[in-house]
TIVEXVEX-386420 format. One record per residue (C-alpha): residue number from 1; x, y, z; residue in three letters. Coordinates in steps of 0.02 Angstrom, whole numbers. Layout:
BEGIN
{pos = NUM xx = X yy = Y zz = Z code = ALA}
...
This chain:
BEGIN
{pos = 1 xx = -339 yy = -536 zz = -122 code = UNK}
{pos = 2 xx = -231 yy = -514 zz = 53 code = UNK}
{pos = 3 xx = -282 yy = -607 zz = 197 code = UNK}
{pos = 4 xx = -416 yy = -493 zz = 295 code = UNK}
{pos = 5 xx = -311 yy = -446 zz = 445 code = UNK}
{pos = 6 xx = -203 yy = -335 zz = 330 code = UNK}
{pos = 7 xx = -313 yy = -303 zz = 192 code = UNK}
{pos = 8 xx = -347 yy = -133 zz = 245 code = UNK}
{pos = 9 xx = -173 yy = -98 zz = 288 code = UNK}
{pos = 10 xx = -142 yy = -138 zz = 103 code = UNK}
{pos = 11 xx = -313 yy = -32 zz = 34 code = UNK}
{pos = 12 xx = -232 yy = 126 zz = 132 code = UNK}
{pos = 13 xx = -41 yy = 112 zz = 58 code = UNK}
{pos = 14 xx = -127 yy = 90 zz = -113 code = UNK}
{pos = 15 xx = -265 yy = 229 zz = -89 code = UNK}
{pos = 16 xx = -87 yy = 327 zz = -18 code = UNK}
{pos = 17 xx = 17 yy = 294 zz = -156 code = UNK}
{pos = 18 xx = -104 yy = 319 zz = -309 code = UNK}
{pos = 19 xx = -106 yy = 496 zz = -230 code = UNK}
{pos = 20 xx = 86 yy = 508 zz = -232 code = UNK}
{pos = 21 xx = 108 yy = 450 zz = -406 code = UNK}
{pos = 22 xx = -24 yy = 571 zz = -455 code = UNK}
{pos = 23 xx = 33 yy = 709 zz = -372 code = UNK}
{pos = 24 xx = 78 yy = 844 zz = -489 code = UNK}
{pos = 25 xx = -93 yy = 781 zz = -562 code = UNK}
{pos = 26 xx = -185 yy = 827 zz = -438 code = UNK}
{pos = 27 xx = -100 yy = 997 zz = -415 code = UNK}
{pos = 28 xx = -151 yy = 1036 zz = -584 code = UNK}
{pos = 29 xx = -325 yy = 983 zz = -554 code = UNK}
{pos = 30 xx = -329 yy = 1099 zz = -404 code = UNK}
{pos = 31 xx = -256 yy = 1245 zz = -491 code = UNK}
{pos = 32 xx = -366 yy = 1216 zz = -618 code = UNK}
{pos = 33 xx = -544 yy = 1204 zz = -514 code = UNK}
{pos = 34 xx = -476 yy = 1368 zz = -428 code = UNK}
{pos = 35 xx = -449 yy = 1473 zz = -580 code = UNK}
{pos = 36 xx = -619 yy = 1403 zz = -654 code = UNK}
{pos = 37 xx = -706 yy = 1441 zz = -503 code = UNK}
{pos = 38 xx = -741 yy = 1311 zz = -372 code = UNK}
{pos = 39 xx = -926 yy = 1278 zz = -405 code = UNK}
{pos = 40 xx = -881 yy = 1245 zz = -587 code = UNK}
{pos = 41 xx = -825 yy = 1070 zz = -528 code = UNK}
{pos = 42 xx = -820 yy = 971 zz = -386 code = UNK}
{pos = 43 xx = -678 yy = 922 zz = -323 code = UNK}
{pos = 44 xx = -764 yy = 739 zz = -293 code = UNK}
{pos = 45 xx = -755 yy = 728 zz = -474 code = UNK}
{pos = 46 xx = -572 yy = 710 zz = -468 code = UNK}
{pos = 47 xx = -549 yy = 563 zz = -602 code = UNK}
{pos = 48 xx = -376 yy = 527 zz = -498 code = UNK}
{pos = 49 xx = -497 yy = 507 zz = -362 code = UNK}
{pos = 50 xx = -634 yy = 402 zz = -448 code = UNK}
{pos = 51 xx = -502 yy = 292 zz = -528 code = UNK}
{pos = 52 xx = -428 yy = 257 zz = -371 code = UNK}
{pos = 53 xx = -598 yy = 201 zz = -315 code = UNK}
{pos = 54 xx = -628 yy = 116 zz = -454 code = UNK}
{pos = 55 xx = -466 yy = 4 zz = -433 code = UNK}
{pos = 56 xx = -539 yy = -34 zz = -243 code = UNK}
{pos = 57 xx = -705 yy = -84 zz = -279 code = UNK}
{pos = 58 xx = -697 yy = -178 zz = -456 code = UNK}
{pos = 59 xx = -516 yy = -265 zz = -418 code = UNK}
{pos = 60 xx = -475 yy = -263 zz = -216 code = UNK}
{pos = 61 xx = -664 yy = -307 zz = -172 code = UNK}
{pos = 62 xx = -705 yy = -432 zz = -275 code = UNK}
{pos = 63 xx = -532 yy = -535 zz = -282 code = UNK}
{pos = 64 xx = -537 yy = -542 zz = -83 code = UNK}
{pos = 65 xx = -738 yy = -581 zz = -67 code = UNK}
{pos = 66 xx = -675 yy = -730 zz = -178 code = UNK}
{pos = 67 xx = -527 yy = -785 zz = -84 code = UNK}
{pos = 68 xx = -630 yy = -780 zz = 75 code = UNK}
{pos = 69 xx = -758 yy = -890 zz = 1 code = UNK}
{pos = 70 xx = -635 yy = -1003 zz = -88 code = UNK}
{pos = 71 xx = -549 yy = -1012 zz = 71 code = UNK}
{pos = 72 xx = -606 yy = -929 zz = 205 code = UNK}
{pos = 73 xx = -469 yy = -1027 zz = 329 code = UNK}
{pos = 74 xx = -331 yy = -946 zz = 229 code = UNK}
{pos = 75 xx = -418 yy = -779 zz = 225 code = UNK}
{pos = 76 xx = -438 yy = -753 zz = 399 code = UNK}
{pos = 77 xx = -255 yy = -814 zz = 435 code = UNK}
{pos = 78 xx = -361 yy = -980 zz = 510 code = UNK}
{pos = 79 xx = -453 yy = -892 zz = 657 code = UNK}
{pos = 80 xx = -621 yy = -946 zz = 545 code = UNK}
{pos = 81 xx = -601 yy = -1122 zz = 494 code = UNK}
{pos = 82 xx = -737 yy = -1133 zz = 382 code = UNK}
{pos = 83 xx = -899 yy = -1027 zz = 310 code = UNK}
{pos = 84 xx = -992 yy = -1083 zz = 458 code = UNK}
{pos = 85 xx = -843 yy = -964 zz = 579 code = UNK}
{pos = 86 xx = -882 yy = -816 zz = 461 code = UNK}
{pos = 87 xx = -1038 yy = -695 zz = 521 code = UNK}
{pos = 88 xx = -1108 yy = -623 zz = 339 code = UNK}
{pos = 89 xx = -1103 yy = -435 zz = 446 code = UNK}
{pos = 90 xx = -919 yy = -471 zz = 429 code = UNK}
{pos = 91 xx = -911 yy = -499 zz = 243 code = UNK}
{pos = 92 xx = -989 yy = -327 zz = 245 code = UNK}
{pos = 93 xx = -890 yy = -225 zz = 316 code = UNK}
{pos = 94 xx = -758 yy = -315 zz = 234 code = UNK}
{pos = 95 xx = -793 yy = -234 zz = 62 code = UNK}
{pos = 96 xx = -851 yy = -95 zz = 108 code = UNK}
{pos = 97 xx = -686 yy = -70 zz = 230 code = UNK}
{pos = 98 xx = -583 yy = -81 zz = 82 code = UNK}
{pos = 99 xx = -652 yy = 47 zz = -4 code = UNK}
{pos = 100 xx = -681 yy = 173 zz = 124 code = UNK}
{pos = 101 xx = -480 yy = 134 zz = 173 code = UNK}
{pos = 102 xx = -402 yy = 161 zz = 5 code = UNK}
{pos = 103 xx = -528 yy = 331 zz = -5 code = UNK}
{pos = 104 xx = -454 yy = 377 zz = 155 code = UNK}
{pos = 105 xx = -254 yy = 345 zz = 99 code = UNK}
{pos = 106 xx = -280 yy = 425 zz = -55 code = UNK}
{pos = 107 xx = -367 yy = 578 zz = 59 code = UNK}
{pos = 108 xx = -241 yy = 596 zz = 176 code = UNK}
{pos = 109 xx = -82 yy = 590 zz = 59 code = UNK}
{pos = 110 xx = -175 yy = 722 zz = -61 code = UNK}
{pos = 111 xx = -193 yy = 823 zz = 75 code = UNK}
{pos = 112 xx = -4 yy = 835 zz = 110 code = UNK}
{pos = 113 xx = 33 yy = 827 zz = -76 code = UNK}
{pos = 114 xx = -81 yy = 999 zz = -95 code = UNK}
{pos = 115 xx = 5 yy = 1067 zz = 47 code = UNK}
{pos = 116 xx = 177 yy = 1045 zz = -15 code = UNK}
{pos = 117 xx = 216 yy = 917 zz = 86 code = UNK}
{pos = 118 xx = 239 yy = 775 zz = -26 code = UNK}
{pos = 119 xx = 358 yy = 681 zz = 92 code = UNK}
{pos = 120 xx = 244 yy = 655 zz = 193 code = UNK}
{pos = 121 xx = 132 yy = 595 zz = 86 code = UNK}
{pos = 122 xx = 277 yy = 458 zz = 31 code = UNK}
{pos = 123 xx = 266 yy = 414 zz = 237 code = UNK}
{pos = 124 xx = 73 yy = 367 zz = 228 code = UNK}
{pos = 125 xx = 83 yy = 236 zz = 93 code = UNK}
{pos = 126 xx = 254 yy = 185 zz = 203 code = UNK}
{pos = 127 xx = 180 yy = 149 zz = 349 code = UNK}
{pos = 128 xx = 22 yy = 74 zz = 251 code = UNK}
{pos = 129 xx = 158 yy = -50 zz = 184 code = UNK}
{pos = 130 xx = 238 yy = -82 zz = 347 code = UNK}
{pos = 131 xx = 83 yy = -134 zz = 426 code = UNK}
{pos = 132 xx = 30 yy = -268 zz = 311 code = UNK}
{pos = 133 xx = 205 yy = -341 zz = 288 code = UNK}
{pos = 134 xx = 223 yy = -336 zz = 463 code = UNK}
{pos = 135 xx = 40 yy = -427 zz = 488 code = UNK}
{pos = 136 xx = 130 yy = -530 zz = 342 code = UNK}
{pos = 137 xx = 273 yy = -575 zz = 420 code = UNK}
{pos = 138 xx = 251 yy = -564 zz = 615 code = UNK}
{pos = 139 xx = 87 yy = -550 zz = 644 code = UNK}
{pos = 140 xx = 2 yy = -524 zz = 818 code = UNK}
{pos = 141 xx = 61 yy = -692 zz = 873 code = UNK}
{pos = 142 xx = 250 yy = -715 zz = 799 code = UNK}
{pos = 143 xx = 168 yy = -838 zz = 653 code = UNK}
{pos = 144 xx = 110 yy = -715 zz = 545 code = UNK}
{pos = 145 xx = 231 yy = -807 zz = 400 code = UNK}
{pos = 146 xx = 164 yy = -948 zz = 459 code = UNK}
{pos = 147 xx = -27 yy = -921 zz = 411 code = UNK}
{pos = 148 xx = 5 yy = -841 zz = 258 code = UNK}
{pos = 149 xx = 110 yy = -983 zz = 202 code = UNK}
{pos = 150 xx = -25 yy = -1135 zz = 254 code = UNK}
{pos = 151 xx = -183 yy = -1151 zz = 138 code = UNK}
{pos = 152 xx = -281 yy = -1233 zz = 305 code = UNK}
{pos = 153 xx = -295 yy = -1220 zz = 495 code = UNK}
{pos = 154 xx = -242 yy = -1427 zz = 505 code = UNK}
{pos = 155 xx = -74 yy = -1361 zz = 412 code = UNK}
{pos = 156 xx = -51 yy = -1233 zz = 522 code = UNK}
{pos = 157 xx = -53 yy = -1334 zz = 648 code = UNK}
{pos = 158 xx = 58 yy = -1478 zz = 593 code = UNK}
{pos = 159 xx = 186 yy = -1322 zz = 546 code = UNK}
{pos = 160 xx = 309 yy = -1367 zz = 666 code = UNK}
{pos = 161 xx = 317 yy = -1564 zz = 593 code = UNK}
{pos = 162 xx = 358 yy = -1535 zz = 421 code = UNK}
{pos = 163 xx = 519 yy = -1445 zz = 353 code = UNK}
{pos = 164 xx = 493 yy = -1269 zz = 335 code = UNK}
{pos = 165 xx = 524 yy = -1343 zz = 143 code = UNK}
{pos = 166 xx = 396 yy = -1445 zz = 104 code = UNK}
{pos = 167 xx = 269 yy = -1334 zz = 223 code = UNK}
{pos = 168 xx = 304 yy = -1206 zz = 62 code = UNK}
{pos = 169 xx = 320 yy = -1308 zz = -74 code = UNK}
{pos = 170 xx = 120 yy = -1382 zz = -29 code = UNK}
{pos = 171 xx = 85 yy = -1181 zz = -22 code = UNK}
{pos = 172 xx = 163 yy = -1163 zz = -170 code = UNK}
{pos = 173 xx = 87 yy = -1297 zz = -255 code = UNK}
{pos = 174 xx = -102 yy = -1283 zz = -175 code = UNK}
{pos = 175 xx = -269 yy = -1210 zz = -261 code = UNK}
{pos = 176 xx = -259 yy = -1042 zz = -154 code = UNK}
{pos = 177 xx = -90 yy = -1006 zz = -208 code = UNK}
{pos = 178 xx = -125 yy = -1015 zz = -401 code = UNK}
{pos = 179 xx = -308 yy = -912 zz = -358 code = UNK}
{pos = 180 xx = -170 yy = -777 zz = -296 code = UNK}
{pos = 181 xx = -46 yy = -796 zz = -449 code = UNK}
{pos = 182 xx = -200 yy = -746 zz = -553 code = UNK}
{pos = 183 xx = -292 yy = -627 zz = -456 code = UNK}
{pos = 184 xx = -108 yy = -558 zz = -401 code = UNK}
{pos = 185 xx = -74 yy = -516 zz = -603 code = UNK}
{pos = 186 xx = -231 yy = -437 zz = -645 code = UNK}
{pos = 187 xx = -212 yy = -341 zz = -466 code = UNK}
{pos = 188 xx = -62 yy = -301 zz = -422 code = UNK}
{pos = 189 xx = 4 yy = -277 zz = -611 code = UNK}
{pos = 190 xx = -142 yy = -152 zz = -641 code = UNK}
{pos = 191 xx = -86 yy = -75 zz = -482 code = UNK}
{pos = 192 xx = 88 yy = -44 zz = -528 code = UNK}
{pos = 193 xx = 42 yy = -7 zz = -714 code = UNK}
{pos = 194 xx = -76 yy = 137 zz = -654 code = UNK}
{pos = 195 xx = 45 yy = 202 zz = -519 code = UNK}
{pos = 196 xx = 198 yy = 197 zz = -645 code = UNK}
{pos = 197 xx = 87 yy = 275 zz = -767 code = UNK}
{pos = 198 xx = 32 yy = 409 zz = -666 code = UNK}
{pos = 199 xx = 231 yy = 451 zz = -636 code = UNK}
{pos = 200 xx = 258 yy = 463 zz = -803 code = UNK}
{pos = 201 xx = 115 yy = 571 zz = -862 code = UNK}
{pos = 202 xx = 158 yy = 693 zz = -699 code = UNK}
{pos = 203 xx = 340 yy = 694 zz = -777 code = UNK}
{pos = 204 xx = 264 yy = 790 zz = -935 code = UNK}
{pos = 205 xx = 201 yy = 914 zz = -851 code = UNK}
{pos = 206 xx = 283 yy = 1093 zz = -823 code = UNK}
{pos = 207 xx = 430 yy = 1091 zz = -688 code = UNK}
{pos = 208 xx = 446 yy = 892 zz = -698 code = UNK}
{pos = 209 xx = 594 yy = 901 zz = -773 code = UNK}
{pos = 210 xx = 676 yy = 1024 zz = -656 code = UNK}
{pos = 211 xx = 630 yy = 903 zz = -513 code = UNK}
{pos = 212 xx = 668 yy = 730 zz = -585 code = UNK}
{pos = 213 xx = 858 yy = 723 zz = -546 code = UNK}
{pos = 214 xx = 880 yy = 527 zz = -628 code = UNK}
{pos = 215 xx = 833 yy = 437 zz = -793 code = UNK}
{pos = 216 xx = 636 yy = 381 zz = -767 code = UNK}
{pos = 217 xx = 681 yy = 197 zz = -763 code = UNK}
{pos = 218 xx = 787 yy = 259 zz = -625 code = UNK}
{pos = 219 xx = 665 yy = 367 zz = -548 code = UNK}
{pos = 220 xx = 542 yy = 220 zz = -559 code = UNK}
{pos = 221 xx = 664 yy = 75 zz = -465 code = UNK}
{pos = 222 xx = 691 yy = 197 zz = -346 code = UNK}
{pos = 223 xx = 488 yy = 249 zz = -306 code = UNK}
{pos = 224 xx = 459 yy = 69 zz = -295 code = UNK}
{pos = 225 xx = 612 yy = 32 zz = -175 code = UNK}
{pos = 226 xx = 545 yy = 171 zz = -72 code = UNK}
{pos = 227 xx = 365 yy = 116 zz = -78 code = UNK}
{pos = 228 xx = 389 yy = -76 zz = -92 code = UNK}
{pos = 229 xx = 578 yy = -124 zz = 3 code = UNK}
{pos = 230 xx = 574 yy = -7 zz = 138 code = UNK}
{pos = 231 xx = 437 yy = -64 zz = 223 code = UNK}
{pos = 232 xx = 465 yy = -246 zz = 190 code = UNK}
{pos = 233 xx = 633 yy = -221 zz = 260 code = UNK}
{pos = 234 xx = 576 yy = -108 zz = 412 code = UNK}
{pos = 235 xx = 439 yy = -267 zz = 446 code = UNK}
{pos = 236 xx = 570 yy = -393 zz = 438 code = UNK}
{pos = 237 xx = 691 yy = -287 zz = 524 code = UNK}
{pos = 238 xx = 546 yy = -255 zz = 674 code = UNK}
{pos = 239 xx = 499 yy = -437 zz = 698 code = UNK}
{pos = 240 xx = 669 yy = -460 zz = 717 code = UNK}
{pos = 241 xx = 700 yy = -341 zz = 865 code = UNK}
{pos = 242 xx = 506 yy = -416 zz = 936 code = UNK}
{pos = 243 xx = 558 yy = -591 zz = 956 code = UNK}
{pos = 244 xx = 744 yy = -535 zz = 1007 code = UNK}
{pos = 245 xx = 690 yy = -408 zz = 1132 code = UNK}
{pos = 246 xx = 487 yy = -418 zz = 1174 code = UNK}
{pos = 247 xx = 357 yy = -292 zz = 1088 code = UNK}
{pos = 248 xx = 411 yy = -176 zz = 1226 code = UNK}
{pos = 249 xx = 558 yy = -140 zz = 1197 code = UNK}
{pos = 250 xx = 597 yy = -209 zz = 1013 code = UNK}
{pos = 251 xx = 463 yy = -90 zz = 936 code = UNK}
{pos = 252 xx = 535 yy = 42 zz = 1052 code = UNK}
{pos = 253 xx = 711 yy = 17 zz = 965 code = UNK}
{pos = 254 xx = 638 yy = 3 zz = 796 code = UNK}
{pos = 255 xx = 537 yy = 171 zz = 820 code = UNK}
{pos = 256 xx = 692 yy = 243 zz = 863 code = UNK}
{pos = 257 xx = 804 yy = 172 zz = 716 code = UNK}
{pos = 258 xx = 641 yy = 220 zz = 604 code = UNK}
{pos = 259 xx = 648 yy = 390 zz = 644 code = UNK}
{pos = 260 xx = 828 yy = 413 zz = 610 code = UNK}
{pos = 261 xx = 819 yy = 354 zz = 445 code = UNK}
{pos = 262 xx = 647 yy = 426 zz = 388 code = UNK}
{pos = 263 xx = 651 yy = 595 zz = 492 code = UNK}
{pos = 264 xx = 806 yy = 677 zz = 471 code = UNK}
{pos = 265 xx = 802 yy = 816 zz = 322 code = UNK}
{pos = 266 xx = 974 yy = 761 zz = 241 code = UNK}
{pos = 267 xx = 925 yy = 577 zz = 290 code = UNK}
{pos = 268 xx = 955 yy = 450 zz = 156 code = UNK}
{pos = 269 xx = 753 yy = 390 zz = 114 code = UNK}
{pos = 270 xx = 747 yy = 602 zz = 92 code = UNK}
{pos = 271 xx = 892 yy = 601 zz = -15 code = UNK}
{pos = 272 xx = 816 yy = 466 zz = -109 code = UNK}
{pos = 273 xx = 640 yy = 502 zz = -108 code = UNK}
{pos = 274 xx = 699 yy = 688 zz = -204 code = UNK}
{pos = 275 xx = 763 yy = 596 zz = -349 code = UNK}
{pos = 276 xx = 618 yy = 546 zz = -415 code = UNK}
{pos = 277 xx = 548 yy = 723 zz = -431 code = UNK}
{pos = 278 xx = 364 yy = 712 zz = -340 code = UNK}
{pos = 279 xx = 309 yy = 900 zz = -317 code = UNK}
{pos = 280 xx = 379 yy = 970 zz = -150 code = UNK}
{pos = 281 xx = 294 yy = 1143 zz = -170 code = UNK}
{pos = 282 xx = 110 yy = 1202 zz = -107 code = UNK}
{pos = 283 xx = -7 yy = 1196 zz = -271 code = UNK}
{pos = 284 xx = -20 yy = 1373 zz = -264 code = UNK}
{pos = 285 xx = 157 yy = 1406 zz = -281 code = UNK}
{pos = 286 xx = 145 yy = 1381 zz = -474 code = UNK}
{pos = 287 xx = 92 yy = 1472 zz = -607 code = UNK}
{pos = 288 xx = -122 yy = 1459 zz = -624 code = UNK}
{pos = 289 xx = -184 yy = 1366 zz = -776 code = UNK}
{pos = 290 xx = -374 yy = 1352 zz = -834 code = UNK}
{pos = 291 xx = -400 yy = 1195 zz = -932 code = UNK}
């Protein structure tokens, strides 16, 4: 439901951060397989795993295969300007991209999560975010705000005549906004229901406690500054330095500035990020269970 040039962006910070959420989860599961024996069950059966997928193809697919079609102008942030610009190859890929990116975020972050190295994990669905606020919000031409907020290529182009205003206010009150305020509920607030679920149910399990340093309503405002505000501000923040400085050297600052605040051990996001009480150890580090 996310204009195509940062729809998988957004299908890799998802796949990313279901992981994350489901992290002590999925050490469990792994423990779990071990002590069973690993033949007993694959880890491809994973439900974490299959829901995840499931949330790709039955809610991400089909809500962007309809915007495109609805309006494929707005979908393809008006470098198609009708059905006729769209080969059907690309409508393809399309779905199938989503799914294989949001399989390969959820991957990649399990990976670290396993490892004990759940930060990490926390920086895959970041930089997942960044990238499609910053395709959002910059883009690759400087109007990336621009074709997100037009609902066709002729109000794209008459941008610069109208108020910035009354270019919204037609977004706001078009047919491909109110497709996203309904697709946008049923996605995005299953999304955020199944990742805030997740937190929770990890929270029960043994050691959750120990970890969790805040209140869960605490814990959960901060996850979802973490996974939601930092990147929007770190896109805003980058376009910022692009059209002060060039791509050169304004990305060159921001990867610096990024860095300070994401790397360091006692850095704030760190700080931060061990409130919420996502498992920092290896899975193997606790005690086996058998389910």
């Amino acid at each position: 439901m996310i204009q195509i040039q940062a729809a998988l962006f957004w299908a890799y910070a998802v796949g990313a951060t279901f992981a994350l959420s489901a992290g002590r989860q999925l050490q469990w599961w792994e423990r779990s397989v071990q002590g069973e024996g690993v033949r007993t069950r694959s880890r491809a059966a994973d439900p974490y795993l299959a829901l995840t997928l499931l949330f790709a193809s039955v809610l991400m697919v089909p809500s962007g295969l309809f915007l495109l079609w609805q309006n494929p102008s707005w979908a393809t942030m008006h470098v198609a300007r009708g059905h006729d610009g769209l080969w059907a190859g690309f409508v393809l890929f399309y779905a199938g991209g989503i799914v294989v990116a949001t399989l390969l975020g959820f991957l990649a972050a399990r990976v670290f999560v396993l490892v004990g190295a759940g930060y990490w994990a926390y920086l895959q669905a970041v930089g997942g975010y960044f990238l499609l606020f910053g395709t959002l919000i910059h883009g690759w031409d400087g109007n990336g705000y621009r074709r997100l907020l037009t609902t066709g290529a002729g109000a794209y182009t008459d941008w610069p005549r109208e108020s910035v205003v009354n270019n919204v206010l037609d977004f706001l009150t078009s047919g491909t906004f109110l497709a996203l305020l309904v697709l946008g509920t049923a996605v995005i607030g299953t999304m955020l229901l199944t990742e805030i679920g997740w937190l929770v149910e990890g929270w029960r399990l043994p050691g959750a406690d120990e970890d969790r340093k805040v209140p869960r309503v605490v814990a959960v405002a901060v996850a979802a500054a973490g996974v939601y505000g930092l990147p929007f501000a770190g896109a805003l923040a980058a376009s910022l330095l692009v059209r002060a400085l060039g791509w050169a050297a304004g990305l060159g600052l921001f990867a610096v500035l990024a860095g300070v605040v994401l790397l360091p051990g006692r850095g704030p996001v760190r700080v931060l990020y061990g409130l919420v009480g996502v498992p920092g150890r290896h899975w193997r580090a606790d005690a086996p269970c058998v389910s």
